[in-house]
C-alpha positions in Angstrom: -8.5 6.6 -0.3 -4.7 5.7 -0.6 -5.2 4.1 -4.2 -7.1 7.7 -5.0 -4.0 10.2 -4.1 -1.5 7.5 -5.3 -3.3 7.9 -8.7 -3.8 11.7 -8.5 0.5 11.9 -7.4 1.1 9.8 -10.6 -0.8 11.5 -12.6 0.5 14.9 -11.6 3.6 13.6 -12.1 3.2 12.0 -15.6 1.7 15.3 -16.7 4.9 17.2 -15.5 2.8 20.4 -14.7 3.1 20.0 -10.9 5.2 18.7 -8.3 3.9 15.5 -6.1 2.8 17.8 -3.0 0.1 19.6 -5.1 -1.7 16.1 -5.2 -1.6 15.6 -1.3 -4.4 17.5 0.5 -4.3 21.0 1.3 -4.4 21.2 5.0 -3.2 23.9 7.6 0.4 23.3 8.5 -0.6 23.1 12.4 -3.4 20.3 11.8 -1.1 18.2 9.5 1.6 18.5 12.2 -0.9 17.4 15.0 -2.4 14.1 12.3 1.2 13.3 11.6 1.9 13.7 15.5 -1.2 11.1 16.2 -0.7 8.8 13.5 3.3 8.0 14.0 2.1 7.4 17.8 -0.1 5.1 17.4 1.2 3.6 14.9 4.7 3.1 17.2 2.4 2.1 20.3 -0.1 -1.0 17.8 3.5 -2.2 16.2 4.8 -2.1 19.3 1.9 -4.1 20.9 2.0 -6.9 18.3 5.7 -7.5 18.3 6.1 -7.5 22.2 2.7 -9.8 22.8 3.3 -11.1 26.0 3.8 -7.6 27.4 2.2 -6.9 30.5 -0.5 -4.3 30.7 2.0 -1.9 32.3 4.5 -2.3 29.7 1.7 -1.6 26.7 0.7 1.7 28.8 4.3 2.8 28.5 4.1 2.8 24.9 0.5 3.9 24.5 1.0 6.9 26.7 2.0 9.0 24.2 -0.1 7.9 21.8 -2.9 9.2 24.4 -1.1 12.6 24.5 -1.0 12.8 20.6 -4.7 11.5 20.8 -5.7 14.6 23.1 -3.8 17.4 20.9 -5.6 16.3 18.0 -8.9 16.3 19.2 -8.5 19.4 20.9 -7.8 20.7 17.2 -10.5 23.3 16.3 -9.4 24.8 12.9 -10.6 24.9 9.6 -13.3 23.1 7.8 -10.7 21.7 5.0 -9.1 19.7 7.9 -12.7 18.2 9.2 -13.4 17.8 5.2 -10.0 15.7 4.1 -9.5 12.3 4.0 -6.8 12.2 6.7 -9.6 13.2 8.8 -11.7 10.9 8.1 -9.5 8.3 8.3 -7.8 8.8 11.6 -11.8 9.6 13.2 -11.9 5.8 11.7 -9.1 4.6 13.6 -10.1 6.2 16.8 -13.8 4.9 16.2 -12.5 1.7 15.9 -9.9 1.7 18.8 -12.2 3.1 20.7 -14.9 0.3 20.0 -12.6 -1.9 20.7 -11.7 -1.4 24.4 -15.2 -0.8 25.0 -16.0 -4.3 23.9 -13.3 -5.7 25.8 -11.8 -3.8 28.5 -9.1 -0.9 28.6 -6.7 -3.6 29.7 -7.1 -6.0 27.1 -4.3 -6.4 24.1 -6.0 -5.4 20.7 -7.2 -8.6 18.3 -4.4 -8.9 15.4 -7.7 -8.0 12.8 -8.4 -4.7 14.6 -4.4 -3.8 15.1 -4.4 -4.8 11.4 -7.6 -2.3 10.4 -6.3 0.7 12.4 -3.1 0.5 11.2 -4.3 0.5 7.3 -6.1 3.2 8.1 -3.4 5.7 9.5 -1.9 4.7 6.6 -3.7 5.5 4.3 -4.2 8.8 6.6 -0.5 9.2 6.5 0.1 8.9 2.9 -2.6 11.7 1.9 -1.2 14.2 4.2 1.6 16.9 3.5 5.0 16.0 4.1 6.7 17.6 7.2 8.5 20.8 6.5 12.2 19.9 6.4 14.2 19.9 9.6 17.5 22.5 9.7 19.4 19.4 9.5 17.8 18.5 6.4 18.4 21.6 4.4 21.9 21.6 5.4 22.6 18.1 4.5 20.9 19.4 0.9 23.0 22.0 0.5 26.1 20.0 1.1 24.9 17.4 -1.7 
């Protein structure tokens, strides 16, 4: 999926008829803001897990916590069919799926295997990189204007 919108972005680009963003998926603004929202969290909480490995379980919690509340927001997401129809979707579902498989395997307690940390995090990735960028903060657009 990344390899296909890095193509489409380069392409648009070499063609100079649109920018970059046109190539990204076309998702509401609220559903890309809650599948950013999901994937920097868990993201943050599986890098954070494989560089701190001898954390305890209450230490890992801390950090997963919220990734959990990110978790929730998204699934409690009921917009429009594009959403449920992009790849972003279908990748972060993939991730959860897999996370999910995971801990039923092996217990809620039990620090992820460096494969699946390694599978999940390709995959919000490669959810990440197809979605819209954020709309710029205030702070961004002033530090534009000043340059």
């Amino acid at each position: 999926m990344f390899v296909t919108n890095a193509i489409a972005a380069c392409a648009v680009v070499v063609s100079g008829t649109a920018d970059v963003a046109s190539a990204l998926e076309d998702v509401p603004e609220r559903y890309a803001r809650l599948a950013r929202d999901v994937v920097d969290a868990l993201r943050t909480s599986l890098e954070h897990e494989a560089v701190d490995v001898g954390a305890s379980a209450s230490e890992r919690f801390k950090y997963a916590e919220p990734a959990k509340k990110a978790v929730k927001a998204y699934l409690s997401y009921e917009g429009s069919a594009d959403a449920r129809e992009s790849a972003s979707y279908a990748d972060i579902a993939e991730a959860l799926r897999e996370l999910s498989a995971f801990y039923k395997r092996n217990g809620a307690t039990t620090p992820l295997t460096e494969e699946t940390r390694t599978k999940i995090l390709k995959l919000l990735t490669e959810a990440s990189a197809s979605l819209p960028p954020p709309e710029p903060s205030l702070m961004d657009k002033v530090l534009e204007r000043l340059a």
